[in-house]
Every structure is written in structure tokens, then in C-alpha cells.
MARDREN-410990 format. One line per field, with one value per residue (C-alpha): residue number from 1; x, y, z; residue in one letter. Coordinates in steps of 0.001 Angstrom, whole numbers, plus 500000, padded with zeros to 6 digits. Last residue first. Layout:
BEGIN
k	NUM|... .
c1	X|... .
c2	Y|... .
c3	Z|... .
r	A|... .
REM end
This chain:
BEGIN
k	258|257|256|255|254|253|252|251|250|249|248|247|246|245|244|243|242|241|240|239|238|237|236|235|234|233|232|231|230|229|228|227|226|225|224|223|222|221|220|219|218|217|216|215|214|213|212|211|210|209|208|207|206|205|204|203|202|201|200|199|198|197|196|195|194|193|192|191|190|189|188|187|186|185|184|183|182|181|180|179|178|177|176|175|174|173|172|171|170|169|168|167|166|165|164|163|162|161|160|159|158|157|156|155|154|153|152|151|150|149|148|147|146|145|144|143|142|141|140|139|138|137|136|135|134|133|132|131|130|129|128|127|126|125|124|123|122|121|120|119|118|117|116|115|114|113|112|111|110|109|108|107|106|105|104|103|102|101|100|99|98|97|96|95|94|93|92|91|90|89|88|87|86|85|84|83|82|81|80|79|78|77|76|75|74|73|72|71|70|69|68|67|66|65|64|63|62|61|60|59|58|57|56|55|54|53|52|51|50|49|48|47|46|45|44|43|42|41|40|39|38|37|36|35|34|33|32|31|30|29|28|27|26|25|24|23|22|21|20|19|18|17|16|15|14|13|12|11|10|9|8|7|6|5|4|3|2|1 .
c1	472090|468608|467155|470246|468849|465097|466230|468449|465688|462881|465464|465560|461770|460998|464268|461858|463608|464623|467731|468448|468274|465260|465375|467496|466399|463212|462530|463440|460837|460380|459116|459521|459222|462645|462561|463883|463662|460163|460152|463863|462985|459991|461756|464474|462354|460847|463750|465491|462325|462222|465759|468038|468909|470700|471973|473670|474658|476560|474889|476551|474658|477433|477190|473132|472925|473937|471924|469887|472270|474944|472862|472150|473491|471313|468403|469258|467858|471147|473163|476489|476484|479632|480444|482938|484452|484184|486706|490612|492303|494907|497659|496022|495299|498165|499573|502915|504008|507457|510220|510535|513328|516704|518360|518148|519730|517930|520042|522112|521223|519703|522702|525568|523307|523573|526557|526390|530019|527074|526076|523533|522611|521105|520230|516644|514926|512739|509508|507841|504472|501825|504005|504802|501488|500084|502676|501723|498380|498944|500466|498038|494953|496266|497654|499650|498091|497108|500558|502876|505972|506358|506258|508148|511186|511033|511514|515049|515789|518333|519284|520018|517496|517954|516065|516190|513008|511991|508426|508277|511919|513602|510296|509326|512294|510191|507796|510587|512327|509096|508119|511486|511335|507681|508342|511199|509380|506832|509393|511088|507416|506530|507282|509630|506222|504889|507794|508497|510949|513445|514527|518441|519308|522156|521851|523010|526341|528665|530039|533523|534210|532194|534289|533006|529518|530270|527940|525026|523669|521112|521413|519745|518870|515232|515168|516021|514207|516470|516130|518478|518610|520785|518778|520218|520075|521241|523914|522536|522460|519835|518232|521423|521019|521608|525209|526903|530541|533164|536510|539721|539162|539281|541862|544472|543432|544683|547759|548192|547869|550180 .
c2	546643|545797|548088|546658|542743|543495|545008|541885|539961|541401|541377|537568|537128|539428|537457|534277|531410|527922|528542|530201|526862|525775|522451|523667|527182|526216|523214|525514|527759|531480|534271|537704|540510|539404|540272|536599|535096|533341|532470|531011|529234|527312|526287|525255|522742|521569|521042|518771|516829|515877|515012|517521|519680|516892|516064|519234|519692|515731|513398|510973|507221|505066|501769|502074|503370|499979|497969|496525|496495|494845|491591|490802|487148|484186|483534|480076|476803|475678|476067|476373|478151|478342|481556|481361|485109|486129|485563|486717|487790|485562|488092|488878|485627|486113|482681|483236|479856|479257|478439|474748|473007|472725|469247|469618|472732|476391|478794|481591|485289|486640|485519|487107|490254|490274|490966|494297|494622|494019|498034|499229|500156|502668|502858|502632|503426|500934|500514|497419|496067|498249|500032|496629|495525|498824|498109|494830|495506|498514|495976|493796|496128|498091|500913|502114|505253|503820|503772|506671|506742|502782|503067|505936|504571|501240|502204|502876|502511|499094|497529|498134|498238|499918|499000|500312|500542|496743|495930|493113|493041|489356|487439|488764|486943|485766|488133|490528|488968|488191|491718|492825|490709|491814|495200|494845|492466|495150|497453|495058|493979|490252|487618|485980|485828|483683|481616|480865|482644|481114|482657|482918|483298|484326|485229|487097|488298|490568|493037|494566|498239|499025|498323|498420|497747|495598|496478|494189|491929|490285|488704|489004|487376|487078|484880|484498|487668|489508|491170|492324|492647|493866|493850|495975|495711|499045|499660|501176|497348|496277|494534|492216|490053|486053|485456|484086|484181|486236|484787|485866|482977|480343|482150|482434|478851|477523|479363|477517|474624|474872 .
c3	499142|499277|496182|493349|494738|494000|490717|489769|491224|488780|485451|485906|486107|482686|481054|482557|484240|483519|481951|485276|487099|489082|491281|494310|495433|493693|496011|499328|498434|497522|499212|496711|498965|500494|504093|504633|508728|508326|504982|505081|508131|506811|503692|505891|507781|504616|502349|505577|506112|502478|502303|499814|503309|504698|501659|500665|504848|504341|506237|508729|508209|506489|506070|506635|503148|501295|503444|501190|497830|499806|499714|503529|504711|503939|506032|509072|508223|506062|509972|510332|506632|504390|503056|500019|499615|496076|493469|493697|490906|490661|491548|494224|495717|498439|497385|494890|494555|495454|493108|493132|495590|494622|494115|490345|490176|488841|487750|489816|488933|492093|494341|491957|492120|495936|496609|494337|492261|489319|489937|491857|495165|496629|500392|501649|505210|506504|508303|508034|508069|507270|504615|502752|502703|501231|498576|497590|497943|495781|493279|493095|492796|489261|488061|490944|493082|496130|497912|495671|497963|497355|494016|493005|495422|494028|490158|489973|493867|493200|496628|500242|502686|505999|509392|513117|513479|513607|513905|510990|509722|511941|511580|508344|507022|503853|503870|503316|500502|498678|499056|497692|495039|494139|493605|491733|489389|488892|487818|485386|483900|485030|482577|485412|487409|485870|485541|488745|490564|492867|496118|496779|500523|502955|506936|509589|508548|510957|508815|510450|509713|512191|514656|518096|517412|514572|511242|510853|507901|505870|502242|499732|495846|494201|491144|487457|486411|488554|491750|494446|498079|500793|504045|506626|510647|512091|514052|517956|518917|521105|517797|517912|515042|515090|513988|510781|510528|508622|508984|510739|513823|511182|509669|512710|513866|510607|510940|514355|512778|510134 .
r	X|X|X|X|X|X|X|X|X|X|X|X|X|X|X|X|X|X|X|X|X|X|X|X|X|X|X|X|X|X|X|X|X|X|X|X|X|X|X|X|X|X|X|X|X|X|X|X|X|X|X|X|X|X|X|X|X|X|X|X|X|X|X|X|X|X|X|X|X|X|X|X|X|X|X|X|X|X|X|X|X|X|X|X|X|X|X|X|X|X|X|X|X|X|X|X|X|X|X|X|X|X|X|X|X|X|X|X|X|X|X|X|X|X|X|X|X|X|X|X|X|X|X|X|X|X|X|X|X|X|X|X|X|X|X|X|X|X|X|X|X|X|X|X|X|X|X|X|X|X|X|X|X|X|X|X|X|X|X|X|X|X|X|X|X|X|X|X|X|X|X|X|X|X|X|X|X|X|X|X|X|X|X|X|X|X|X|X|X|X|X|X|X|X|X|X|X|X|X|X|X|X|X|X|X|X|X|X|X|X|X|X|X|X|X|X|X|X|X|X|X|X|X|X|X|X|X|X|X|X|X|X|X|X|X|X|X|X|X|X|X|X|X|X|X|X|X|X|X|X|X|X|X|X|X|X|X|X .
REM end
């Protein structure tokens, strides 16, 4: 009896730091309801890899603002939340694969800038500057971790976390607190608006006073055009402003020069 007891102990999966050493990659098997965020982490034997070695197991609550979230927004967010929360383990690892659902992630997260509104391409953005992952699909409730995202709340369980990155809050102003009341308040964007900036485009180069002049003067020194014309007119007059009789006069200047 003993000695069969010994036999399973020894037989069972156990938990075990990560070996980032290890050529087998470290995977993150996640799933998202509107219940919570389930996932666990794991890593193939070296040897065998037919043998999981588990890192770690976890179930993250969701409040309920953010169980009225839209599915694919939801998705987005449970995977952040999963990776912020073992950010030590994913942030800088190469050798990375995520498991889990790629209905909407995948569109997402190879789109960064182009979601319809600022909290979720922050959310993306801060996914891509911290962690670099390939992704598996998975789907299906034979999924580990769909079990994991669908458990209920228990009284001994702590409250679902607050989401705290201000984005989803819309986020005011920055407070600026003085060291000093005597000193001048900070510069209003609107005065140094075209100091951010100071490289000139060749259109607005050549729009600036200085700029109209000093090609005004080159253009009537290097043109053989009878008709001398300035800079100004080249930008301010438009056909509609011109003469038929004026018109006419450069299409038969231009017919002579070629």
C-alpha cells in the first residue's frame, strides 16, 4: 500500500518554476469568459515532451463592469489581465506561445492603432511593447482553461480586481502640483505649439515670407519666360482667377518654348 502510494505520488504532475534555458517553450493557456479570466502556465519536458511540467494555475475575477464588456473586447482584456498579472515570468521572454481562442484576438492585435477607441489601443500597444508571443488556437470546452474561467464567485475569495490603468475611466488632465506657488505656471500648449516641431516641409518653407522672396528672386533671375511672374501668384492665383485673353497668352508662350 505504501509502496503504491509512492508509485503515484512520484506519477503526478507537479508544479515547478520555468526553465527559460530550456529550448521548449513556456506557454500560457488562457481563456475568457464573462465570469472571469482562466490560465494556466506550462512547459513541455526536455527529454520527453510528452510530459507537461506545470508552472502555475489561476482564476481572475471580473467585476461587473467589465462583464458588460463586448465579447471581443473582453478577450482583449483577459489576456491583458493574464499577462500583467505574471508579467514577471512573460515580460522579455522569446521563447513564448499563447494558447487560447484567436476569434477576435488575432485582428486586434495585428491592427495596433486602428481599434475604435483609446482603451483598447492602449491595451494593445501595451501588449506589443511588452511581450512577444506567438499564438496557438484553442477552442473548444475540452480547453483546461475554460473550466477555470467559468467558476463563481465564493465567499472566501477575494473581489475581482479593479481595473487601474485610467483608461477605461477616461482619464482627466495631469494634476501638477507646484514646489514653489512663486514660480510662472507651465507654458499653455497654444504658445509653444510650433516650437514642438521646427523641420519645415519644402511647401512651407517656401509659403514663409523669406522663403516666397528668395525664390521669387531666383525664378526672375534664372526664367527666360517673357512673362516674369512672382512667387505670390505661383501660389495665390488659380485659373478661375485668370483672364480667357491671359490663359490663351501662356498656352502660346508655352507651344513657342518647346
Amino acid at each position: 500500500m505504501q509502496q503504491d502510494l509512492k508509485i503515484l505520488i512520484e506519477e503526478c504532475f507537479h508544479t515547478r518554476n520555468p526553465k527559460f534555458s530550456s529550448d521548449q517553450p513556456l506557454v500560457l493557456a488562457v481563456n475568457i469568459s464573462w465570469r472571469a479570466v482562466g490560465y494556466y502556465i506550462y512547459q513541455r519536458d526536455e527529454e520527453d515532451p510528452k510530459k507537461i511540467h506545470y508552472v502555475k494555475f489561476n482564476s481572475l475575477l471580473i467585476d461587473p463592469r467589465q462583464q458588460r464588456y463586448s465579447q471581443p473586447k473582453r478577450e482583449l482584456y483577459g489576456l491583458r489581465q493574464a499577462l500583467e498579472q505574471e508579467i514577471y515570468l512573460f515580460r522579455g521572454c522569446r521563447n513564448f506561445i499563447v494558447e487560447t481562442d484567436v476569434k477576435y484576438l488575432m485582428g486586434m492585435l495585428n491592427n495596433p492603432g486602428k481599434m475604435p477607441n483609446v482603451t483598447i489601443n492602449r491595451w494593445v500597444d501595451y501588449i506589443h511593447t511588452n511581450f512577444f508571443f506567438e499564438i496557438v488556437h484553442k477552442k473548444g470546452k475540452t480547453f483546461g482553461p475554460d473550466g477555470l474561467s467559468r467558476r463563481k464567485w465564493y465567499p472566501e475569495d477575494p473581489p475581482p480586481e479593479e481595473f487601474t490603468d485610467g483608461t477605461d475611466n477616461g482619464a482627466g488632465d495631469i494634476v501638477l502640483r507646484k514646489d514653489n506657488p512663486q514660480e510662472p505656471d507651465p507654458l499653455e500648449l497654444d504658445e509653444f505649439y510650433k516650437e514642438i516641431d521646427s523641420r519645415k516641409g519644402f511647401l512651407q518653407e517656401i509659403l514663409s515670407n523669406n522663403g516666397l522672396l528668395s525664390l521669387e528672386r531666383q525664378f526672375n533671375n534664372d526664367s527666360n519666360h517673357p512673362r516674369k511672374i512672382s512667387c505670390a501668384e505661383v501660389f495665390t492665383e488659380t485659373t478661375e482667377d485668370r483672364s480667357e485673353d491671359s490663359l490663351e497668352t501662356d498656352k502660346e508662350d508655352y507651344d513657342d518654348n518647346r
